[in-house]
VEXVO-136747 format. One line per field, with one value per residue (C-alpha): residue number from 1; chain; x, y, z. Coordinates in nm, 2 decimals, always signed. Example, Ala and Ser with C-alpha at 12.3 -4.5 7.8 and 13.67 -1.06 7.14 Angstrom:
2
seq = [1, 2] .
mol = [A, A] .
east = [+1.23, +1.37] .
north = [-0.45, -0.11] .
up = [+0.78, +0.71] .
//
This chain:
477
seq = [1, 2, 3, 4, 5, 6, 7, 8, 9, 10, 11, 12, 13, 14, 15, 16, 17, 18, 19, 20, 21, 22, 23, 24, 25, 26, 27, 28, 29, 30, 31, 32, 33, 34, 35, 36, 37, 38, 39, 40, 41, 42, 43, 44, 45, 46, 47, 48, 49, 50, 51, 52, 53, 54, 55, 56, 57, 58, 59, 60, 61, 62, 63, 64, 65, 66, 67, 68, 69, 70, 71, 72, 73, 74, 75, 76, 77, 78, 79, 80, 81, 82, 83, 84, 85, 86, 87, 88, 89, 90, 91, 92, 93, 94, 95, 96, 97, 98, 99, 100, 101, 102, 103, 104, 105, 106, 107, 108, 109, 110, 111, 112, 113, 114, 115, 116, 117, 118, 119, 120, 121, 122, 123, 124, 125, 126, 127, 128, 129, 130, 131, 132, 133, 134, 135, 136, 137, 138, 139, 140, 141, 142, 143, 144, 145, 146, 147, 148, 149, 150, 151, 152, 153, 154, 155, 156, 157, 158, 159, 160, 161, 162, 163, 164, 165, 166, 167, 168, 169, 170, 171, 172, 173, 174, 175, 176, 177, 178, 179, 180, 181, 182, 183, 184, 185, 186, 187, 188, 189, 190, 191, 192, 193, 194, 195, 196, 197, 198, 199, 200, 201, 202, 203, 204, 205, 206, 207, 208, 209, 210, 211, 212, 213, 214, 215, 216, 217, 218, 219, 220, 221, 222, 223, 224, 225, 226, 227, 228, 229, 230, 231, 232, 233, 234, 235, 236, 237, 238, 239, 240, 241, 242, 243, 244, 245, 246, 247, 248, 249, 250, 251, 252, 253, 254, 255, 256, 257, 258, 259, 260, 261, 262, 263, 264, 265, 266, 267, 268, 269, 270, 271, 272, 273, 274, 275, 276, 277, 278, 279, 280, 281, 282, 283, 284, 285, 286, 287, 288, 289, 290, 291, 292, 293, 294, 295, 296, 297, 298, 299, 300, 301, 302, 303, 304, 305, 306, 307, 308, 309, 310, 311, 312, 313, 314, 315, 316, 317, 318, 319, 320, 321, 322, 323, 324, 325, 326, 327, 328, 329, 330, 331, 332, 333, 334, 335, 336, 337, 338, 339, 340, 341, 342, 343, 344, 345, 346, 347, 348, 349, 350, 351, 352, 353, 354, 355, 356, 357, 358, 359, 360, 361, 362, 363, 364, 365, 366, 367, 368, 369, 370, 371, 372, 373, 374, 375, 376, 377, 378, 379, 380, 381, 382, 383, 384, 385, 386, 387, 388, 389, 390, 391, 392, 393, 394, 395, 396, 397, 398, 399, 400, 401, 402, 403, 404, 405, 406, 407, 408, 409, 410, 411, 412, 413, 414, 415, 416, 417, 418, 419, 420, 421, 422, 423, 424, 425, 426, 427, 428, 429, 430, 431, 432, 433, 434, 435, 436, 437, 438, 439, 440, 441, 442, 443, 444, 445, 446, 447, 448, 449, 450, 451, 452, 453, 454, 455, 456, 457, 458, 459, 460, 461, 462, 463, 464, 465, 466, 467, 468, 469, 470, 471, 472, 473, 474, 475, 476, 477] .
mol = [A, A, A, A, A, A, A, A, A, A, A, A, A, A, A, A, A, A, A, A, A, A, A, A, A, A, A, A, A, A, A, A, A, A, A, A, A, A, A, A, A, A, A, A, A, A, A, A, A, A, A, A, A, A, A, A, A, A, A, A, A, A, A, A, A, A, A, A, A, A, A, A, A, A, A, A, A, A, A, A, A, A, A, A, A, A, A, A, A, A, A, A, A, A, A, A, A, A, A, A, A, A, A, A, A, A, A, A, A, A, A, A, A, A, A, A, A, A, A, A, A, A, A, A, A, A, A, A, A, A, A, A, A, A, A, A, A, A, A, A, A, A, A, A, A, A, A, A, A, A, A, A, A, A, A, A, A, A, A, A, A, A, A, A, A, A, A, A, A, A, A, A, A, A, A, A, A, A, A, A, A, A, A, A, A, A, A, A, A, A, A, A, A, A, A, A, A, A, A, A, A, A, A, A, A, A, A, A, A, A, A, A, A, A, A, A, A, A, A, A, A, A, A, A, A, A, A, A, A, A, A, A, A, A, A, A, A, A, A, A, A, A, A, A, A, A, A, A, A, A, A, A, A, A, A, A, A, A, A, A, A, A, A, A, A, A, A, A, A, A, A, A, A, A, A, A, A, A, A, A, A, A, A, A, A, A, A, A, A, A, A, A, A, A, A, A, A, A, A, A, A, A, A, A, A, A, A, A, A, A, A, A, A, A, A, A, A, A, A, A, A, A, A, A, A, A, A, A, A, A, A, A, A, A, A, A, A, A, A, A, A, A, A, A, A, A, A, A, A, A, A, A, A, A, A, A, A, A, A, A, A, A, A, A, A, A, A, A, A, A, A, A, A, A, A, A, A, A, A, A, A, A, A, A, A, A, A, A, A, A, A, A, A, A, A, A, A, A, A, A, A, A, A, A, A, A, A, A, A, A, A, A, A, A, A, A, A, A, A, A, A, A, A, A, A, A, A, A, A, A, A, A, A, A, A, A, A, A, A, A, A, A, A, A, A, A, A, A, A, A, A, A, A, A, A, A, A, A, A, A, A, A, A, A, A, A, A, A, A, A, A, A, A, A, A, A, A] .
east = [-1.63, -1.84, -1.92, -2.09, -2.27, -2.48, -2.40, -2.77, -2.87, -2.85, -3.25, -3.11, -2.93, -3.05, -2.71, -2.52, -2.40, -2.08, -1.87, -1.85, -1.45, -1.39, -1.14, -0.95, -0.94, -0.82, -0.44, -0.42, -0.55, -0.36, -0.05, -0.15, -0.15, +0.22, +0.42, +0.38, +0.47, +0.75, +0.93, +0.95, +1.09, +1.33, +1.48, +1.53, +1.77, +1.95, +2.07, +2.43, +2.46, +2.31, +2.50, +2.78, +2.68, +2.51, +2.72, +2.42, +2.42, +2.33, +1.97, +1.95, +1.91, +1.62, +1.44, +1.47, +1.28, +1.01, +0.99, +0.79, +0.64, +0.50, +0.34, +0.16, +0.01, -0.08, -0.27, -0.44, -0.77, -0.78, -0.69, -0.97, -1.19, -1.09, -1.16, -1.53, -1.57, -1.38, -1.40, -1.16, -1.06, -0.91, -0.75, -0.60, -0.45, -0.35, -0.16, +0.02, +0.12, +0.30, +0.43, +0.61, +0.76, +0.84, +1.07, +1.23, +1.32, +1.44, +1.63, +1.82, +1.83, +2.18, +2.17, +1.99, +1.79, +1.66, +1.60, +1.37, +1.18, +1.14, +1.01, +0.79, +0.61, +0.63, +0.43, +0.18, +0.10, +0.04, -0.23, -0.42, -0.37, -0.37, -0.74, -0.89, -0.81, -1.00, -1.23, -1.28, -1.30, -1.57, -1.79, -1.67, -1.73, -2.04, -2.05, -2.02, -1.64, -1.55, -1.35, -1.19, -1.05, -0.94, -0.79, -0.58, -0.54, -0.37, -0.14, -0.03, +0.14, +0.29, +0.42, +0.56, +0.74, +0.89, +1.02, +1.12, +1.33, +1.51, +1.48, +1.68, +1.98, +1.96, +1.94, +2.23, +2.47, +2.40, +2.42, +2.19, +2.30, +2.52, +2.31, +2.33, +2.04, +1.91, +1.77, +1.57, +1.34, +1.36, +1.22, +0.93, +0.91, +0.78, +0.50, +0.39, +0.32, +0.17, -0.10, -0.16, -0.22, -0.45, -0.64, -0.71, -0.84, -0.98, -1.08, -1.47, -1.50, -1.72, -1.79, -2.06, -2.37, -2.37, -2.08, -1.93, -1.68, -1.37, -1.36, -1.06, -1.07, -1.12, -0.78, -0.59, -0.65, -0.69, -0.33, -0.19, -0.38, -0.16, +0.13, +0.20, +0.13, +0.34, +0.59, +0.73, +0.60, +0.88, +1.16, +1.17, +1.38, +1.64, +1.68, +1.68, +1.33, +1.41, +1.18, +0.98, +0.93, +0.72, +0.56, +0.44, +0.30, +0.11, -0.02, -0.19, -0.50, -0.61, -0.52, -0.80, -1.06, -1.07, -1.09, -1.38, -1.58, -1.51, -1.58, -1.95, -2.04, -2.00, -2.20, -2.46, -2.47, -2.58, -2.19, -2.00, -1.72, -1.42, -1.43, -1.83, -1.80, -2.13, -1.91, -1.81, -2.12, -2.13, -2.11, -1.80, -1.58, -1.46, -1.35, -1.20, -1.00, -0.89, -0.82, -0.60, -0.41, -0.30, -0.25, -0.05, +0.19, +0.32, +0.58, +0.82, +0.89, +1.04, +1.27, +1.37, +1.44, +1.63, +1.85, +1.91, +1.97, +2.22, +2.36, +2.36, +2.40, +2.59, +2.39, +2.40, +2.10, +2.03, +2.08, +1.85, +1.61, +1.60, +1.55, +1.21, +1.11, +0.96, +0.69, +0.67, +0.56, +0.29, +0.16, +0.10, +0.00, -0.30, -0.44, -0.55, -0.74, -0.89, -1.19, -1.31, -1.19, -1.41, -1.73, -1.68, -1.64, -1.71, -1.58, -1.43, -1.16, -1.05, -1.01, -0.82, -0.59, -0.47, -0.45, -0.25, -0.03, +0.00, +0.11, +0.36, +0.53, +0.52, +0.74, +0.94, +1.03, +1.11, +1.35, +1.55, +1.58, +1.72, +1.41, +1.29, +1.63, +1.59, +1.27, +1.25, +1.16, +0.86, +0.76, +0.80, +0.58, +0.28, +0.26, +0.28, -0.02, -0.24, -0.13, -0.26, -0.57, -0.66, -0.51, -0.81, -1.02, -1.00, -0.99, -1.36, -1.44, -1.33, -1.51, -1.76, -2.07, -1.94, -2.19, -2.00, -2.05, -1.80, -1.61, -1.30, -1.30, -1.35, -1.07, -0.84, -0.92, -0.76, -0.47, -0.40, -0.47, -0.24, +0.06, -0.02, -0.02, +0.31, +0.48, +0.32, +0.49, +0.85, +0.83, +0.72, +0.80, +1.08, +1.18, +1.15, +1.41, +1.65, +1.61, +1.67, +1.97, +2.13, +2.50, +2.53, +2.68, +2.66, +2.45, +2.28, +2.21, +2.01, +1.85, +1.70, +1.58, +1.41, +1.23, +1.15, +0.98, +0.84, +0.69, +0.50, +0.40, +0.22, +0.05, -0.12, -0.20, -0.40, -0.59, -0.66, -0.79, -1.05, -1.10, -1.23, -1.46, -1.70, -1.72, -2.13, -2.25, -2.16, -2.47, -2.59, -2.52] .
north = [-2.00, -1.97, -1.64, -1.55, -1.25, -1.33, -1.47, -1.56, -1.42, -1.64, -1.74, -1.73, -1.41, -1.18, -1.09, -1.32, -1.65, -1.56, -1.79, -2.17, -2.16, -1.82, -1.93, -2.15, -1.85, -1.60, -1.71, -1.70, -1.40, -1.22, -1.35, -1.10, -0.84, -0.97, -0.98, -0.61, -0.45, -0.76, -0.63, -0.30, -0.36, -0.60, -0.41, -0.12, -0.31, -0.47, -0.16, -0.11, -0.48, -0.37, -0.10, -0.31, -0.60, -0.39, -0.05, +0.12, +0.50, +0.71, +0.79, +0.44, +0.32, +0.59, +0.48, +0.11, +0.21, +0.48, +0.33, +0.04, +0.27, +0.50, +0.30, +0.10, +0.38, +0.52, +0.25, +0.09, +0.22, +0.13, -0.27, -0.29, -0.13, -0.42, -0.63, -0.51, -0.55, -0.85, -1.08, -1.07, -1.38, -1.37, -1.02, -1.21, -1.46, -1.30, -1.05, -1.30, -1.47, -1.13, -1.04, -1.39, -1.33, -1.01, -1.12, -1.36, -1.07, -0.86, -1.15, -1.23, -0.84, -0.80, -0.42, -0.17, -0.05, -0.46, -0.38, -0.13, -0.25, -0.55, -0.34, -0.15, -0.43, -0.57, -0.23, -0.28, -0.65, -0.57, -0.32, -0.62, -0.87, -0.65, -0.45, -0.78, -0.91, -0.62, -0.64, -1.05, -1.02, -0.74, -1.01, -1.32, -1.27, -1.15, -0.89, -1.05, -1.20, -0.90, -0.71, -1.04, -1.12, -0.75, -0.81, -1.10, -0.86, -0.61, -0.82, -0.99, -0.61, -0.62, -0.91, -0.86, -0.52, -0.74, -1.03, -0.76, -0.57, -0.91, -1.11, -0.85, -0.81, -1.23, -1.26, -1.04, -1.14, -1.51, -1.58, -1.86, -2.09, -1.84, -1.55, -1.20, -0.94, -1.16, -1.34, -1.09, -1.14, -1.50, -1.56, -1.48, -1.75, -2.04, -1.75, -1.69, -2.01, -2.12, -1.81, -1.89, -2.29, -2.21, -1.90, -2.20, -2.39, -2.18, -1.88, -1.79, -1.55, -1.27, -0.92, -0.59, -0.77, -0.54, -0.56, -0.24, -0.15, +0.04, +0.36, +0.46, +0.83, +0.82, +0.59, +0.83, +1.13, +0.92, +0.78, +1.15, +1.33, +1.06, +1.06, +1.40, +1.42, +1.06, +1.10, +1.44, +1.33, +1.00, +1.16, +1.52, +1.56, +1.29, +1.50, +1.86, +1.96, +2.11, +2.35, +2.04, +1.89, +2.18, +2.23, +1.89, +1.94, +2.24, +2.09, +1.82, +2.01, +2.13, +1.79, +1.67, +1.86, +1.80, +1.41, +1.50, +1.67, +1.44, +1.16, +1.36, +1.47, +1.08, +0.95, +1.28, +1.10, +0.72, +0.60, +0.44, +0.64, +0.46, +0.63, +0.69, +0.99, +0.94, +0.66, +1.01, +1.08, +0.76, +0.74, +0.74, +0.65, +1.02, +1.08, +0.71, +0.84, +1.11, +0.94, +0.72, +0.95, +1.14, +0.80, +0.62, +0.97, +0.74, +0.55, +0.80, +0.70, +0.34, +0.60, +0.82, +0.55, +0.34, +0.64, +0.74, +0.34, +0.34, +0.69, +0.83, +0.47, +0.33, -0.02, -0.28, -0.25, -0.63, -0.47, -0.18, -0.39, -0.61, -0.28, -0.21, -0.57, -0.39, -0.22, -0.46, -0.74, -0.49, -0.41, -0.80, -0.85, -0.57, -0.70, -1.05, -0.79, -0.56, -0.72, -0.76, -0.41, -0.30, -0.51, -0.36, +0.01, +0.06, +0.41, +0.45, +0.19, +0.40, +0.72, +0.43, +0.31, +0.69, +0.77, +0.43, +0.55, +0.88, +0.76, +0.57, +0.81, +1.07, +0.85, +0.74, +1.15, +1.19, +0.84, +0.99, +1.34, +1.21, +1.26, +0.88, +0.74, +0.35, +0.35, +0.37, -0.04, +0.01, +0.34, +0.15, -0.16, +0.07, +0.26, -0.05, -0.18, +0.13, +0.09, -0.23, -0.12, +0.17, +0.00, -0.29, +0.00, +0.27, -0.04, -0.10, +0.27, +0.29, +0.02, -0.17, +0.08, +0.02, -0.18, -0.50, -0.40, -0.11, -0.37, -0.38, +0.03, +0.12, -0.13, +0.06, +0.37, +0.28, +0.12, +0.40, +0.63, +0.45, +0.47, +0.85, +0.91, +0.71, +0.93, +1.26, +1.11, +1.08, +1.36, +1.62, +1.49, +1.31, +1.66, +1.79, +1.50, +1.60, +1.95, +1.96, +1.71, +1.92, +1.85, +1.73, +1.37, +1.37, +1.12, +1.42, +1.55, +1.27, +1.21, +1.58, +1.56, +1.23, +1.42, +1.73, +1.47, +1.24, +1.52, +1.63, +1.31, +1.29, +1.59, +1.45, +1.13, +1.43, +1.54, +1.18, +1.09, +1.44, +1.30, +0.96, +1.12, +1.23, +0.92, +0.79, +0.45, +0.22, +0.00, -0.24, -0.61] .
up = [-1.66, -1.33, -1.28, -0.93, -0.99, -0.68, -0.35, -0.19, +0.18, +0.44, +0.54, +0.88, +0.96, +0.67, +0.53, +0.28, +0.31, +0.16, -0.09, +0.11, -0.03, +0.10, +0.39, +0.16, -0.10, +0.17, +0.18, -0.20, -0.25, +0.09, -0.16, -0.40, -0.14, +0.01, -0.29, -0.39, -0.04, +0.03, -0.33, -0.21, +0.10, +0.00, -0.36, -0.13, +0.10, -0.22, -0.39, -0.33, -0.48, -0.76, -0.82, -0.78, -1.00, -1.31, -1.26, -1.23, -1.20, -0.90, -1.13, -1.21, -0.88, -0.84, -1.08, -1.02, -0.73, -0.87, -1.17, -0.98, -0.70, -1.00, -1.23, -0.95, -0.78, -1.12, -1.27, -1.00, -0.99, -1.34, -1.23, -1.02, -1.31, -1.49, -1.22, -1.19, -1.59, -1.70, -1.37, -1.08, -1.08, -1.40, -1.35, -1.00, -1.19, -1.49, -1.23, -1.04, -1.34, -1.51, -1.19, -1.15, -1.50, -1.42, -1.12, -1.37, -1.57, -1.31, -1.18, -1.48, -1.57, -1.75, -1.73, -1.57, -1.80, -1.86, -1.45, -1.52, -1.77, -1.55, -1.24, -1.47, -1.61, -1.22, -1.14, -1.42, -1.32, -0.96, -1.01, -1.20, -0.90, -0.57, -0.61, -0.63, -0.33, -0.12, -0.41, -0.37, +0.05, +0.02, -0.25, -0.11, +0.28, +0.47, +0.65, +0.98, +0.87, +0.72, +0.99, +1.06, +0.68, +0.68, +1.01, +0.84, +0.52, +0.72, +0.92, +0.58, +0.49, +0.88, +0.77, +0.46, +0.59, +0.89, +0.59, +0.35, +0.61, +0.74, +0.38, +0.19, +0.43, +0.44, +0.06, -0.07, +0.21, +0.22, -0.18, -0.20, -0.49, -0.57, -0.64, -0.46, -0.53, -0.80, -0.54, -0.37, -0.72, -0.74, -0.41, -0.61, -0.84, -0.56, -0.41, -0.72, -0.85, -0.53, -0.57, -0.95, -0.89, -0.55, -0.71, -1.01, -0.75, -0.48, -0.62, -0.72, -1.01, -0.95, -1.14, -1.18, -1.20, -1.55, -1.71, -1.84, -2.13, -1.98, -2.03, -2.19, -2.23, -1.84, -1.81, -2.01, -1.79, -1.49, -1.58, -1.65, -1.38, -1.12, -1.32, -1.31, -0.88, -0.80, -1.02, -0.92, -0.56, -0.62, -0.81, -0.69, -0.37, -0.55, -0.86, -0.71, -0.72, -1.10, -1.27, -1.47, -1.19, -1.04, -1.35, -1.33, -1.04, -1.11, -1.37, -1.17, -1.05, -1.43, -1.51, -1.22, -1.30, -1.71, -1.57, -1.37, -1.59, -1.85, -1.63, -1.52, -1.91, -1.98, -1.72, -1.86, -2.21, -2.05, -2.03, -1.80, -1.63, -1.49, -1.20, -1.06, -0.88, -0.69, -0.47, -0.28, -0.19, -0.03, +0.37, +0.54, +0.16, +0.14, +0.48, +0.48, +0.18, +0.33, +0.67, +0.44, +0.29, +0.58, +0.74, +0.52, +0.50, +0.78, +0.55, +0.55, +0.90, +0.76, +0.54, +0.78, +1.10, +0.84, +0.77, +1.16, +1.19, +0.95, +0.89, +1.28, +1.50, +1.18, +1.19, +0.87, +0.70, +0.85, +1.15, +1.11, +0.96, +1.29, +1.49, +1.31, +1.48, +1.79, +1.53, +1.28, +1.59, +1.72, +1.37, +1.27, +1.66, +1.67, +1.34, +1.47, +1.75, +1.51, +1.39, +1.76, +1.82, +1.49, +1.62, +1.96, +1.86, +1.50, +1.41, +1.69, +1.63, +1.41, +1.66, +1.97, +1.67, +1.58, +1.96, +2.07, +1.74, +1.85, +2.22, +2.09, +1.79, +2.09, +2.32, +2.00, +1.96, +2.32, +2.32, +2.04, +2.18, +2.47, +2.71, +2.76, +2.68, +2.63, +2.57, +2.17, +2.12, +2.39, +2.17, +1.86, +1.99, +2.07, +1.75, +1.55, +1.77, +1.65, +1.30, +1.30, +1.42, +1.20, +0.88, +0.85, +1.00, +0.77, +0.44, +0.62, +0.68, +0.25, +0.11, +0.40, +0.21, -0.12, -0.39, -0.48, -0.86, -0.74, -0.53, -0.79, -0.82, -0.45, -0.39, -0.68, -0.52, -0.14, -0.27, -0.47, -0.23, +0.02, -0.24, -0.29, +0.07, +0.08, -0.16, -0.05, +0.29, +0.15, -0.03, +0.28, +0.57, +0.41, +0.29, +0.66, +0.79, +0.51, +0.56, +0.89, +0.87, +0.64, +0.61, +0.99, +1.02, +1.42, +1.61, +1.73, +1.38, +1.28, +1.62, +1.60, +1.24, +1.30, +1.61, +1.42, +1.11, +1.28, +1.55, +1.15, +1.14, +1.52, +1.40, +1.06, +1.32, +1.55, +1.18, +1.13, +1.50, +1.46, +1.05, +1.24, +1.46, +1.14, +1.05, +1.06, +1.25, +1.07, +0.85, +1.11, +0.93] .
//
């Protein structure tokens, strides 16, 4: 197998050459990051066919959808661990080749519970293929061509929420040789095979210089430190908030800190954590994880203006999913502009895209509550323009510093922190929406709860705009 440990510096400039396949690589591995976000989007949108089809219970169809959104967030730090250790090419391909299987399963799934075993072992499979494509653009590019391939990285997830929200209503209702939601997981089988053959062909192995053993004592309480925050985070609101559930969750920070001090007292004795805390102490990583948590608490919105779409202007879901277009087309439009934006300004990319975001939540609040009347798409157009700016921005404020040997892990650790943030999202201001809704099934019921939820949100934008601002120069390349 070719390894590249090493990519040499350009004589020229200084900094590395980068991989001379890297551009040919790109769309492969951006693949590995579509398929995960374009299955969530899509499964959500195919539920009531499922129901339908399997007869699958209320708690069923939760789980169909945590089940997946669980076990990825859980065990993706240790995928790109793996990454680091055992080569990230292989883990890419041996990813993308479960997770096509996987969609086989789901699509031929004969009951739920056949479902869920399918979108569990879709969850585990994802966490070996998606931190190695952050993990691959960070060894693969030079610095110089860095913002752009993140640029591309984050318009690939704009674009995969715009297909997911229009491909899922398209699937179920158009029955394409004769299937109905089955098809939202066959779709999957051409991608996937496309990846598998080009990442054969395209892809350049690389891993740690020093290869390390994984650390499994680390990936047991890593795996049930995150368990026990996501899974109540996922599954709490739907099942009543019971007293487990809390327990769970109190549990989580005793939980934390036994894995850190087990994690410090083996790196103490000469081992090799899974997680090296020291990364924190790198510049700019910990604020850019924070600024990605509190950013990415932004996907409740997709919940809670799918719900006023549907529940308070009583829109098919194909038709609510059209009416996320406006966002969706300046989300993938801002990304091609963000790696000049991030050579321009640097950190304070970061600080326009939370402001342009902010502007354009704020008019979204006043549309809804009646104050700028007609003027939700123009709202919606500008805040998808500042998420496309800070989502490459604050992947380059996370992992820009990073060693490459820690490429794989510092890769992990966003993703996972995105998903975490996601759920955190659903499950507070989510919990806002709903309790503010209440019982009310007036148009101006749900227009006043998606104001009063997504005016929370504007406010962790603010935290994340003054979170930006700490942010140091960035290393001159």
């Amino acid at each position: 197998m070719n390894i590249d440990r090493r990519i040499q510096p350009n004589p020229g400039t200084g900094e590395t050459a980068g991989d001379p396949r890297r551009w040919l690589a790109l769309p492969v591995l951006l693949t590995g990051a579509f398929l995960p976000i374009l299955d969530f989007n899509v499964v959500n949108l195919a539920l009531p066919a499922i129901r339908q089809s399997l007869g699958a219970s209320s708690s069923e169809l939760q789980f169909i959808i945590s089940a997946y959104a669980a076990t990825y967030a859980v065990f993706l730090i240790t995928g790109g661990r793996l990454g680091d250790w055992l080569g990230r090419k292989r883990m890419f391909t041996f990813g993308v080749a479960g997770f096509t299987l996987a969609s086989v399963l789901c699509g031929f799934a004969w009951s739920p519970g056949v479902l869920i075993a399918g979108r569990i072992l879709q969850g585990l499979t994802a966490t070996a293929m998606a931190p190695q494509v952050l993990a691959s653009i960070r060894v693969l590019f030079p610095p110089s061509e860095q913002g752009k391939a993140l640029g591309l990285y984050g318009a690939t997830f704009g674009l995969a929420n715009i297909v997911g929200q229009i491909l899922g209503g398209v699937l179920v209702s158009s029955h394409p040789l004769g299937f109905t939601w089955q098809a939202i997981f066959l779709i999957n089988i051409p991608i996937g095979l496309t990846a598998f053959i080009g990442s054969l062909i395209f892809l350049k192995d690389s891993r740690a210089e020093h290869a390390q053993k994984l650390d499994l004592g680390g990936v047991l309480l890593l795996s049930a430190t995150l368990g026990l925050l996501v899974y109540p985070l996922v599954e709490g609101r739907d099942s009543g908030w019971p007293w487990w559930i809390t327990a769970m969750l109190m549990a989580f920070p005793v939980m934390l800190i036994a894995f850190i001090l087990f994690e410090r007292r083996l790196m103490k004795r000469g081992g090799f954590p899974l997680v090296d805390l020291s990364l924190f102490r790198e510049s700019g990583f910990a604020i850019g994880v924070a600024m990605a948590l509190v950013f990415y608490m932004l996907s409740a919105f997709y919940l809670m203006f799918s719900i006023y779409l549907q529940g308070g202007l009583t829109l098919t879901p194909l038709e609510a999913g059209l009416r996320t277009l406006p966002f969706g087309i300046g989300y993938f439009t801002a990304s091609f502009l963000s790696a000049e934006i991030m050579r321009r300004l640097g950190p304070r990319a970061l600080t326009l895209g939370f402001v342009i975001q902010i502007l354009g939540f704020g008019a979204v609040v006043l549309a809804v509550s009646g104050v700028l009347a007609g003027y939700i798409e123009i709202g919606l157009v500008i805040a998808g323009v500042g998420f496309g700016i800070v989502m490459p921005s604050v992947i380059k404020a996370v992992i820009g510093g990073i060693d490459q040997r820690h490429a794989g892990l510092a890769s992990g650790i966003v993703i996972s922190t995105f998903q975490i943030g996601a759920a955190l999202g659903v499950a507070i201001i989510g919990g806002i929406f709903f309790s503010v809704l209440g019982a009310g099934q007036e148009f101006s019921s749900y227009s006043h709860a998606l104001a009063v939820a997504l005016g929370c949100n504007v406010g962790l934008l603010v935290i994340g705009a003054g979170l930006s601002l700490w942010l140091p120069n960035p290393r001159s390349s």
